[in-house]
C-alpha positions, 0 to 999 in steps of 0.5 A, spaced: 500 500 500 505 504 501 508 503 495 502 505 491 501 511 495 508 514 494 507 513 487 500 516 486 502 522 490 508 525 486 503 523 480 497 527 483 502 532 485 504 533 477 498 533 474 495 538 479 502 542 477 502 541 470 494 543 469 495 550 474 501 551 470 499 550 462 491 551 464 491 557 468 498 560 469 500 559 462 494 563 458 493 568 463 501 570 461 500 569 454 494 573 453 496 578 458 502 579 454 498 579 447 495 585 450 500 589 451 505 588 445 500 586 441 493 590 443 489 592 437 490 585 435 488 581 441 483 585 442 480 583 435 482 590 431 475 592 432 474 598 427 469 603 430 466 609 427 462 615 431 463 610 437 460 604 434 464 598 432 462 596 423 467 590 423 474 588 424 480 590 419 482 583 420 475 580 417 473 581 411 465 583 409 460 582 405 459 588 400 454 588 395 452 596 394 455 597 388 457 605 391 462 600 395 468 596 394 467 589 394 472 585 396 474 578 395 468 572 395 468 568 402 467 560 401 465 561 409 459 558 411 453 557 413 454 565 410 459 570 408 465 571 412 463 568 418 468 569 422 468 562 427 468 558 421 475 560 417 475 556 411 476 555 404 471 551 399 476 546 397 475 546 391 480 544 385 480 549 379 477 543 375 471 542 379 465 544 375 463 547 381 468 552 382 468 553 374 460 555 375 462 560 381 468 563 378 463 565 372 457 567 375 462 572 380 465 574 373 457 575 370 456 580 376 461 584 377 460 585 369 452 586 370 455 591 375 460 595 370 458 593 363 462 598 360 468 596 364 473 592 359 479 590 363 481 585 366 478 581 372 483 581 378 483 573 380 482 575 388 475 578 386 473 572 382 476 566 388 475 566 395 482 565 399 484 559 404 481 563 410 475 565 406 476 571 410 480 576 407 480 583 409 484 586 403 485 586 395 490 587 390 491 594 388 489 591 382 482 589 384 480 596 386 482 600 380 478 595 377 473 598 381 474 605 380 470 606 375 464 604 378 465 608 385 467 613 382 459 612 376 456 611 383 458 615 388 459 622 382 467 622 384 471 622 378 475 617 377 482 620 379 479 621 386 478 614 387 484 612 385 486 617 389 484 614 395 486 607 393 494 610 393 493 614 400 490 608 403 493 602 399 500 598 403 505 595 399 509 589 401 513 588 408 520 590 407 519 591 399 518 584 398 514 580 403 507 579 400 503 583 395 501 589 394 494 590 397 489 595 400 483 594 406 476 594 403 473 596 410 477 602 410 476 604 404 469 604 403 469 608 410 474 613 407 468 613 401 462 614 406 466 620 409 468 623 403 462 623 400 
């Protein structure tokens, strides 16, 4: 019998360590230094506007004005850009379903720019691996630019403009691609005009 006890006390004593240390001790060391070095991220970089909160610039929204930009199509269920359901459709470019979805969001942005003829920016036609991205390309906003600046009665030079001013280039000039937020555009659009 004392043999099992001084083997089950060291063992309960670890264990009620080990859960203190990595349960309570740990998360709350974590969070805490998140907090200070990592505040608007760890707080869910919340956008606020006339004191309310109108999204994140983490998490992409769904746009369907054709006064606002859009931003790239989210494959996140059970509706767009949900937020606790981070995730791609897992779909190859050969899936007849990805096929059908790519041409029915290329009809769209069409129908809602029909004199548009350049080419379609692939990100505004493709959900990413996330289906929660914040940001497009460059590209993709100047794509844009003649419909906000049709709808909003701006001339296209000060949407272009606004992209420029709002847009934000690679890290150390090669880390990632050029890109700008979609929230922060269409507030910016909503302040100006």
């Amino acid at each position: 019998m004392s043999s099992l006890s001084s083997t089950l006390r060291p063992a309960a004593v670890l264990f009620a360590g080990l859960t203190l240390l990595v349960g309570v001790v740990y998360p709350y060391a974590m969070t805490g230094i998140g907090k200070v070095a990592f505040a608007d991220q760890a707080e869910g970089s919340i956008v606020m506007r006339d004191g309310k909160p109108v999204g994140s610039s983490l998490i992409g929204q769904a746009f369907s004005s054709p006064r606002y930009f859009w931003g790239r199509p989210s494959a996140t269920g059970p509706m767009p850009n949900n937020g606790t359901s981070s995730s791609g459709s897992n779909l190859g470019p050969t899936n007849p379903a990805q096929t059908d979805a790519v041409k029915g969001r290329i009809d769209a942005l069409k129908a809602a720019d029909p004199a548009n003829t350049a080419k379609i920016p692939v990100d505004l036609v493709t959900a990413s691996g996330s289906g929660l991205d914040p940001e497009i390309s460059l590209a993709a906003a100047y794509y844009q630019a003649p419909r906000i600046a049709r709808e909003r009665k701006m001339t296209e030079e000060d949407v272009r403009a606004m992209i420029d001013q709002l847009g934000e280039h690679p890290a150390l000039g090669f880390f990632g691609e050029p890109r700008v937020n979609v929230l922060a555009l269409n507030l910016a659009l909503d302040k100006k005009h």
